[in-house]
C-alpha positions as a LaTeX table, in Angstrom:
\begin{tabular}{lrrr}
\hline
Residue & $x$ (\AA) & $y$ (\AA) & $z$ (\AA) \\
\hline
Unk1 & $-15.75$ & 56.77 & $-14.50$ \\
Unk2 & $-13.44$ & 54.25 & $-16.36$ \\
Unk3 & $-10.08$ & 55.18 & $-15.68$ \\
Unk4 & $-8.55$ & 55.49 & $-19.10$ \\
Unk5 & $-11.38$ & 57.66 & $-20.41$ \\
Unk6 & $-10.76$ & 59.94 & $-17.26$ \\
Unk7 & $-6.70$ & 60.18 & $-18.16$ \\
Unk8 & $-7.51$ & 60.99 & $-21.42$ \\
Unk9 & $-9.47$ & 63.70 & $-20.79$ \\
Unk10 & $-6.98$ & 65.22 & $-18.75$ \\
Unk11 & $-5.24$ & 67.33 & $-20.94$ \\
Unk12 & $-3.58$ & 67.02 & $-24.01$ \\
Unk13 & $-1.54$ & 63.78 & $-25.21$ \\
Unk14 & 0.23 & 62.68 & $-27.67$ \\
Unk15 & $-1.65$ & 61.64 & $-30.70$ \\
Unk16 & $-0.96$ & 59.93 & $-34.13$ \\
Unk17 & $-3.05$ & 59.00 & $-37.47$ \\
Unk18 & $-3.20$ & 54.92 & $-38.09$ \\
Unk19 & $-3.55$ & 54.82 & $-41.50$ \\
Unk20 & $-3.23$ & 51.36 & $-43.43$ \\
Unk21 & $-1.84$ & 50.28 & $-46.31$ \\
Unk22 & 0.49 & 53.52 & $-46.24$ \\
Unk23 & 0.66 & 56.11 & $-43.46$ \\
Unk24 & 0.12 & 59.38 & $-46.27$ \\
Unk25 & $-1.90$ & 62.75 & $-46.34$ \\
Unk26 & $-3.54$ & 61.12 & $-49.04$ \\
Unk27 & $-4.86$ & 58.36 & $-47.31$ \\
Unk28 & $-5.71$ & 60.79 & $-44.20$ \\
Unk29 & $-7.53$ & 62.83 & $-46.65$ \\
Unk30 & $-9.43$ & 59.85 & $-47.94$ \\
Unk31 & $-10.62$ & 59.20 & $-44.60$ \\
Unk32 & $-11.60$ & 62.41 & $-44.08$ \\
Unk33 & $-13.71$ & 62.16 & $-46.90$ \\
Unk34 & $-15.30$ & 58.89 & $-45.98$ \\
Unk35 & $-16.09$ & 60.56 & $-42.39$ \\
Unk36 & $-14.04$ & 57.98 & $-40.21$ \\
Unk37 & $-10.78$ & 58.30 & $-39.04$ \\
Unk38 & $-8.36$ & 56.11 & $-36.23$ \\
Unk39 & $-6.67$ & 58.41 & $-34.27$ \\
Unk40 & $-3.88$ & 56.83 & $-31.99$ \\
Unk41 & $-3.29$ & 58.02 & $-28.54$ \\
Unk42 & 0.64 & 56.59 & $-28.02$ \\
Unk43 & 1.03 & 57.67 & $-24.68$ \\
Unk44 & $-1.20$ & 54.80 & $-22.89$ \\
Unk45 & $-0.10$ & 51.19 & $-22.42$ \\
Unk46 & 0.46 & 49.79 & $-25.96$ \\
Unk47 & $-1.41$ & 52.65 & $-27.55$ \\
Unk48 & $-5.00$ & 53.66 & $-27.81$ \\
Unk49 & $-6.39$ & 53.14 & $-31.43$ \\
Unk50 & $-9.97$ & 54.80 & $-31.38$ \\
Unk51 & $-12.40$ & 54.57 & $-34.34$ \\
Unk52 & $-13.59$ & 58.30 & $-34.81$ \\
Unk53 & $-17.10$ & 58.81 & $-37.01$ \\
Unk54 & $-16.25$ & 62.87 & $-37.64$ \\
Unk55 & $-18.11$ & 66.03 & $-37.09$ \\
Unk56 & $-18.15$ & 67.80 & $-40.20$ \\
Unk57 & $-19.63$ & 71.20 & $-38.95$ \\
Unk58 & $-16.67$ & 71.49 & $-36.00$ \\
Unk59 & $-13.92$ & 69.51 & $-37.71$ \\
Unk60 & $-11.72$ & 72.65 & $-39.20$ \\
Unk61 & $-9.58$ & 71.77 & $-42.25$ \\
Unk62 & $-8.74$ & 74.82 & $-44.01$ \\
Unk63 & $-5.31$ & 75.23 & $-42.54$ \\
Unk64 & $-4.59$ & 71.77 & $-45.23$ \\
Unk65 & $-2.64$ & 71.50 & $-47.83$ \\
Unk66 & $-3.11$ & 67.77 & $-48.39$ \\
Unk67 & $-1.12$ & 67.60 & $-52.25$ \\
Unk68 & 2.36 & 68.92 & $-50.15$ \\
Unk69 & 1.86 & 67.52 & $-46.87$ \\
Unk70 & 1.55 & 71.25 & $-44.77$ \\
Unk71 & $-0.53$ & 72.63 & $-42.26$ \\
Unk72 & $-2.57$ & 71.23 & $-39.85$ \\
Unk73 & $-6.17$ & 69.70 & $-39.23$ \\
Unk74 & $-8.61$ & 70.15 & $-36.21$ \\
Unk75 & $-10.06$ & 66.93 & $-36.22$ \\
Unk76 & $-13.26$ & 66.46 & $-33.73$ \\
Unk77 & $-16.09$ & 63.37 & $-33.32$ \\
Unk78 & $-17.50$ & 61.08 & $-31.03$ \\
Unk79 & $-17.45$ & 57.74 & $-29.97$ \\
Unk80 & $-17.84$ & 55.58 & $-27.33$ \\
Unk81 & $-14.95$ & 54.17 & $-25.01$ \\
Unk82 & $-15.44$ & 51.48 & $-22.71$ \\
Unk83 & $-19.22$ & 52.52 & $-22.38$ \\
Unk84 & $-18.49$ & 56.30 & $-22.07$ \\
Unk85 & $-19.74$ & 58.65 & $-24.87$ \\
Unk86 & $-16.85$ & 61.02 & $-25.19$ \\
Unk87 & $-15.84$ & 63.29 & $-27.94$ \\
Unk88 & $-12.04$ & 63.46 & $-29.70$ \\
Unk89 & $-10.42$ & 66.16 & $-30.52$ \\
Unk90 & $-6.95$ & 66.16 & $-31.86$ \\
Unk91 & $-4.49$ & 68.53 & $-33.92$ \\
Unk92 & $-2.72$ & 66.72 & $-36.56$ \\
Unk93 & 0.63 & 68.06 & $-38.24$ \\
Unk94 & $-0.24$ & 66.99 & $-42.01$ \\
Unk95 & 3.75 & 66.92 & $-42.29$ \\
Unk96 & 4.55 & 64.13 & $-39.73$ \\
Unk97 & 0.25 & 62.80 & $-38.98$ \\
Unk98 & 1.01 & 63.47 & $-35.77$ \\
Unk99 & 0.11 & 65.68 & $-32.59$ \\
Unk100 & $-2.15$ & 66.85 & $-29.81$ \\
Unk101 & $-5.64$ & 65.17 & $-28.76$ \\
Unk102 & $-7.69$ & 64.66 & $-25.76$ \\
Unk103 & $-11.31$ & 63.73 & $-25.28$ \\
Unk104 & $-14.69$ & 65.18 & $-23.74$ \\
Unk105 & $-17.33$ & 63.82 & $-21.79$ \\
Unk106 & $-20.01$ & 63.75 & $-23.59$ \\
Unk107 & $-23.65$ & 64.60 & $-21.58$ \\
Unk108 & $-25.96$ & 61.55 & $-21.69$ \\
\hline
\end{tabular}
């Protein structure tokens, strides 16, 4: 197995939202709503930007208060990693974008 994809999946790491023009809960949420989100794993060599197509049915965002910036979201989806199918879950602090991820092995 590739070696980053094994690290990562080793726990939790450090994890932020890259969000361009402006790094918002807005702009998070209008991510959210378009289904794709880049989630950031800063811990790695220069960073790990990932492109994240998300699972609606186990994404969890009813902790969110998008409007004031509080709570949290559970965000969860796959993709594939340096031809590994894996699966990212991260926590996401709405008041700072960032927090806790890791990914799964996905089954092929």
């Amino acid at each position: 197995m590739n070696e980053l994809v094994q690290r990562l999946s080793e726990g939790n790491h450090p994890v932020e939202v890259s969000l361009r023009p402006e790094k918002t809960a807005a702009a998070l949420k209008e991510s959210i709503d378009r289904g794709y989100v880049h989630i950031k794993f800063t811990n790695t060599k220069g960073g790990t930007d990932l492109g994240v197509r998300l699972d609606p049915e186990t994404s969890n965002l009813k902790d969110a208060d998008f409007e004031h910036q509080t709570g949290k979201v559970y965000l969860v989806g796959n993709l594939t990693l340096n031809y590994v199918k894996v699966r990212c879950i991260a926590d996401i602090d709405l008041a700072n974008l960032e927090g806790q991820g890791h990914l799964e092995l996905v089954e092929q």
